[in-house]
C-alpha positions, 0 to 999 in steps of 0.5 A: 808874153811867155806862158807858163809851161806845165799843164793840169786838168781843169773843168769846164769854165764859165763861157764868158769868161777866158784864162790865157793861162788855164790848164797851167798850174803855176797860174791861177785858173777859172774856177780857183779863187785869188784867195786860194790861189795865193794860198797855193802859190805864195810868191815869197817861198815858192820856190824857182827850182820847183814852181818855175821863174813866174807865177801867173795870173791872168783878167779873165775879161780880156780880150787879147788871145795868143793865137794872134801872137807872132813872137817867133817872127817878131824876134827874127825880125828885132835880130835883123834890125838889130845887127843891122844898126850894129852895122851902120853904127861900126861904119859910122865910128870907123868913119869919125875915128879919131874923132871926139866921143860926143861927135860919134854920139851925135851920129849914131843916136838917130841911128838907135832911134830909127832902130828902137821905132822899127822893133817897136812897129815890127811887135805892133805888126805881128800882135806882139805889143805886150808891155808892164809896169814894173813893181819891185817889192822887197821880200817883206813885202811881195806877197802882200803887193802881190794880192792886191795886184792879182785881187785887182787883175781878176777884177779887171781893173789892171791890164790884161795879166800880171806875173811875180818873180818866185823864190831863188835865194834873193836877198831880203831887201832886194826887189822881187819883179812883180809885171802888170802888163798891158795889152798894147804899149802904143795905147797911152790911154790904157798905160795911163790909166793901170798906172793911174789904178796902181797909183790908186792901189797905193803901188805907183812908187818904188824904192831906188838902190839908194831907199828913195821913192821914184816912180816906175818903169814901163817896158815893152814885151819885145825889149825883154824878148830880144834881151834889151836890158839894163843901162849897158845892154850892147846897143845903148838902147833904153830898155824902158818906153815910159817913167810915171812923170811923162805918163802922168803928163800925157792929155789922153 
């Protein structure tokens, strides 16, 4: 998960308890409380050219430290496995060429499948297994659903940091990203339980681009950091690692 990247002075904090983000201004520190701290930085006029594309806000209980973090090897290695599958996938339309589309498919979905497992593991292996649910409040409404998750983060009952999108023109209606991290994807139990939370804090719905509810969408830190996004990203790899329904459904 990136940091914030502008430091400040702070004092000395309570020895029990720990800020991922202290000494960053752009984040809420120790000894400021969330009131304070969302007076200071309110997501809808903090602006990105002045404050940065995120504000930050750290569960001071957490255990997670970035020391333990490999995110430069984890991204050498999800390039490599990447270009790799590009790779195999080209020899296997090269080899079905002039064959029908679905046939192709049916080859190379194992493929991606195997692909998608190895960056998946690969993250695990060097500490980098940060995911979020992902909230996207209309400007009317992101700094309200903003402090009841940073109100929720501090007090624990969220996962391990939460961060909202600033200010850079977005028009009115459109979402604002608002990311409720959890400390490792592959732990069901936790994602299930802050999606149970959120639902519980009455965020567990979005509006779709067509104004119905849906539920959200859980992505993993490593499909973000090697620009695994949107639907037509040029693998065909689902960004997004759970939906709401199949969470809920999961016996953890």
């Amino acid at each position: 998960m990136a940091l914030a990247n502008t430091t400040v002075k702070s004092s000395s904090k309570p020895a029990t308890l720990y800020n991922r983000y202290e000494g960053q201004i752009f984040a809420r520190q120790l000894d400021e409380t969330v009131s304070d701290f969302l007076e200071r930085l309110p997501p809808l006029s903090s602006q990105r050219s002045h404050v940065g594309d995120w504000i930050f806000i750290a569960n001071p209980y957490s255990t997670a430290r970035p020391t333990s973090e490999n995110w430069t090897k984890t991204k050498e290695q999800g390039a490599g496995i990447l270009a790799d599958f590009e790779t195999r996938r080209a020899d296997v339309e090269a080899s079905l060429k002039g064959r029908p589309a679905q046939t192709v498919t049916k080859k190379v979905n194992p493929l991606r499948e195997t692909a998608r497992t190895a960056i998946l593991a690969a993250a695990r292996e060097n500490g980098c297994s940060w995911g979020k649910w992902m909230l996207f409040p209309t400007a009317a409404e992101v700094n309200r659903v903003w402090g009841v998750v940073a109100t929720a983060t501090v007090a624990g009952e969220l996962g391990g940091a939460a961060k909202v999108a600033t200010e850079n023109g977005q028009a009115e209606n459109e979402g604002r990203l608002i990311c409720v991290y959890t400390e490792d994807f592959s732990n069901r139990k936790d994602v299930k339980r802050v999606l149970l939370k959120l639902e519980e804090l009455g965020l567990g719905k979005r509006k779709s681009e067509w104004g119905q509810e849906i539920g959200l969408s859980y992505k993993p830190d490593v499909f973000t950091y090697l620009d695994i996004t949107g639907s037509n990203n040029r693998w065909g790899l689902k960004p997004s690692l759970y939906q709401t329904k199949e969470v809920l459904a999961w016996t953890v």
